[in-house]
SELO-290847 format. One record per residue (C-alpha): x, y, z; residue in three letters. Coordinates in steps of 0.2 Angstrom, whole numbers, plus 5000, padded with zeros to 4 digits. Example, Ala and Ser with C-alpha at 12.3 -4.5 7.8 and 13.67 -1.06 7.14 Angstrom:
% SELO-290847
<pt xx="5062" yy="4978" zz="5039" aa="ALA"/>
<pt xx="5068" yy="4995" zz="5036" aa="SER"/>
***
This chain:
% SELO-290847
<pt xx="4920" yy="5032" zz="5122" aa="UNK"/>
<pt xx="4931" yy="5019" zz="5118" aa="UNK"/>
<pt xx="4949" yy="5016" zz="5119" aa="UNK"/>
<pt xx="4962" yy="5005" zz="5109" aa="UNK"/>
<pt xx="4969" yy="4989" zz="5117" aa="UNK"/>
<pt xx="4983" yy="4988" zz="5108" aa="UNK"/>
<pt xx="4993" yy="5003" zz="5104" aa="UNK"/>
<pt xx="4998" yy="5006" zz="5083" aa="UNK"/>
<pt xx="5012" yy="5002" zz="5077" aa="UNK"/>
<pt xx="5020" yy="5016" zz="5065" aa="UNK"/>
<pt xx="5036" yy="5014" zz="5055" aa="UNK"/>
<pt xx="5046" yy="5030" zz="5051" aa="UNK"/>
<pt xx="5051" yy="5035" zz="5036" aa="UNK"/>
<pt xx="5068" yy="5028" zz="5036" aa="UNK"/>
<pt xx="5064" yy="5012" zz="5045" aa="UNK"/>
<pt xx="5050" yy="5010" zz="5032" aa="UNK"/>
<pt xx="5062" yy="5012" zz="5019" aa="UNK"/>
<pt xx="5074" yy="4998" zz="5026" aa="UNK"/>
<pt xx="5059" yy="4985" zz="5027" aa="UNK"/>
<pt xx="5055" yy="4988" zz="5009" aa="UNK"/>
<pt xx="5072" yy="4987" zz="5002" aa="UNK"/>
<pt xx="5067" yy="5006" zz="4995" aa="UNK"/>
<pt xx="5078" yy="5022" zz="4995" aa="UNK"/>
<pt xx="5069" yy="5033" zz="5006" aa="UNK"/>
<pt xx="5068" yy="5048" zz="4990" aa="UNK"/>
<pt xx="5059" yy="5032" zz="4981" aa="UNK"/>
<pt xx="5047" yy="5029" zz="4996" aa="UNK"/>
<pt xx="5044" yy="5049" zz="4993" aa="UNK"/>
<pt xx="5042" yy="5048" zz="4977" aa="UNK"/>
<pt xx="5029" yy="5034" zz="4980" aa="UNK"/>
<pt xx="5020" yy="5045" zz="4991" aa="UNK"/>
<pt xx="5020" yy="5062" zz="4979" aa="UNK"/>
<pt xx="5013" yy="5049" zz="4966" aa="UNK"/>
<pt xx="4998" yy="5042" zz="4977" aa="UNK"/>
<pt xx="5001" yy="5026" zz="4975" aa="UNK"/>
<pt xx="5009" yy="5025" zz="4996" aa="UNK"/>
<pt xx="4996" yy="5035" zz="5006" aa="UNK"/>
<pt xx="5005" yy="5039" zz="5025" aa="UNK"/>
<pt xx="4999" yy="5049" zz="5040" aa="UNK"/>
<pt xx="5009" yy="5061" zz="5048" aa="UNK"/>
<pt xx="5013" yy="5063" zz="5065" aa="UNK"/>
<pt xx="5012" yy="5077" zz="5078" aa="UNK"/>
<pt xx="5030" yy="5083" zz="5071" aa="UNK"/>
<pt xx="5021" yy="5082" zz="5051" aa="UNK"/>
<pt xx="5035" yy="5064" zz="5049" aa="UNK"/>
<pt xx="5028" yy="5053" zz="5039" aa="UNK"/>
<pt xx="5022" yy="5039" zz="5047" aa="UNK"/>
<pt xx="5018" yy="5017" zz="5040" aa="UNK"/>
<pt xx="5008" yy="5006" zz="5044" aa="UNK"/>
<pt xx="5018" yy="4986" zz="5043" aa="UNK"/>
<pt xx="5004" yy="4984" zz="5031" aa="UNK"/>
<pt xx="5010" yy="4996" zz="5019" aa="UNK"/>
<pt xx="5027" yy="4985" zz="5017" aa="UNK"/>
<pt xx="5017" yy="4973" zz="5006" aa="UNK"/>
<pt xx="5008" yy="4987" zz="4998" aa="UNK"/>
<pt xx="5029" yy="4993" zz="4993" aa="UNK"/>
<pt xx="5031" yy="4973" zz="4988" aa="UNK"/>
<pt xx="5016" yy="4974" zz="4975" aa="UNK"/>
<pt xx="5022" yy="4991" zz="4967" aa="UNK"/>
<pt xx="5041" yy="4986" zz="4968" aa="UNK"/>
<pt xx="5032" yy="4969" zz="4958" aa="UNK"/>
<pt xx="5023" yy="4977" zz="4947" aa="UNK"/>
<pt xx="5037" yy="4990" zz="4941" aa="UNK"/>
<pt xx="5052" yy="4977" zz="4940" aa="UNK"/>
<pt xx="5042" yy="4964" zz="4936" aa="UNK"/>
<pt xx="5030" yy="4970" zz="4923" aa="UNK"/>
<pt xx="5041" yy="4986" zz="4917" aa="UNK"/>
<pt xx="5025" yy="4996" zz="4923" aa="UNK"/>
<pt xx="5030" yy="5014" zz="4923" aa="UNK"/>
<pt xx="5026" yy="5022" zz="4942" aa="UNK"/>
<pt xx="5013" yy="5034" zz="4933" aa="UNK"/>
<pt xx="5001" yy="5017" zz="4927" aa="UNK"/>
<pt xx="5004" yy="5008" zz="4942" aa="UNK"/>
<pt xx="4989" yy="5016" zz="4951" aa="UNK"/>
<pt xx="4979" yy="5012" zz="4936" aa="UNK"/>
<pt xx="4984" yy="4995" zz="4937" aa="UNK"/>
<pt xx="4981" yy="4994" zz="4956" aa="UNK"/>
<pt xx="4965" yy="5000" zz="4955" aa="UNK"/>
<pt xx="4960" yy="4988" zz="4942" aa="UNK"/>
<pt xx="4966" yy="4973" zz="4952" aa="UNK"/>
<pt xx="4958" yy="4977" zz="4969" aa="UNK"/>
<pt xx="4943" yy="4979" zz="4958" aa="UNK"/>
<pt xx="4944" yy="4963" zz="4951" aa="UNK"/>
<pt xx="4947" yy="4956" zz="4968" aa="UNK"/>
<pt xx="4931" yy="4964" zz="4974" aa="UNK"/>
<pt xx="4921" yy="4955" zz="4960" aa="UNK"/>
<pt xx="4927" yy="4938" zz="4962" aa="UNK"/>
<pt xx="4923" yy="4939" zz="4981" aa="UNK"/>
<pt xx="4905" yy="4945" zz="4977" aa="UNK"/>
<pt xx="4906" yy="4932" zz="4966" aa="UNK"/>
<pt xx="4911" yy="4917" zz="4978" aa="UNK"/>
<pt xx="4898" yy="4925" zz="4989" aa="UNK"/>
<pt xx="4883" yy="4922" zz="4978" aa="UNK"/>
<pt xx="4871" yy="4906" zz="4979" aa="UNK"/>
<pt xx="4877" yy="4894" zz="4966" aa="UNK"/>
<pt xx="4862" yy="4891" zz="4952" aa="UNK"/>
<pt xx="4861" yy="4874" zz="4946" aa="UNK"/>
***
């Protein structure tokens, strides 16, 4: 059996919303659409991890940004974590002369 050293860190939905600059209906809304994915605590809260403040940043990016409507965003997500996927297999291969 193994145990953490270091307890998680979980943001509330209210504090969460105040580290993202975001309404807490829009981090709902965010969540209802997929494109936020939270846990729930013992009391059914939902619950961030600090790590999904950036993940707010890219969405809020690629909405304001690009005028990407919420409902393509995952799409759009999706497409560039692939594409990061393939340039680090990429980086990983031998080089051919």
């Amino acid at each position: 059996m193994s145990y953490a050293l270091v307890r998680p860190v979980w943001l509330g939905l209210e504090t969460y919303a105040r580290a993202t600059g975001l309404h807490p209906q829009a981090v709902r809304r965010l969540v209802a659409l997929g494109l936020l994915e939270p846990v729930r605590n013992a009391r059914g809260e939902l619950c961030f991890t600090p790590a999904q403040v950036a993940e707010a940043g890219r969405i809020q990016r690629l909405h304001e940004g690009l005028s990407i409507n919420y409902a393509a965003i995952g799409v759009v997500i999706d497409l560039l974590d692939r594409i990061g996927e393939l340039e680090a297999a990429l980086r990983d291969l031998p080089r051919q002369r």
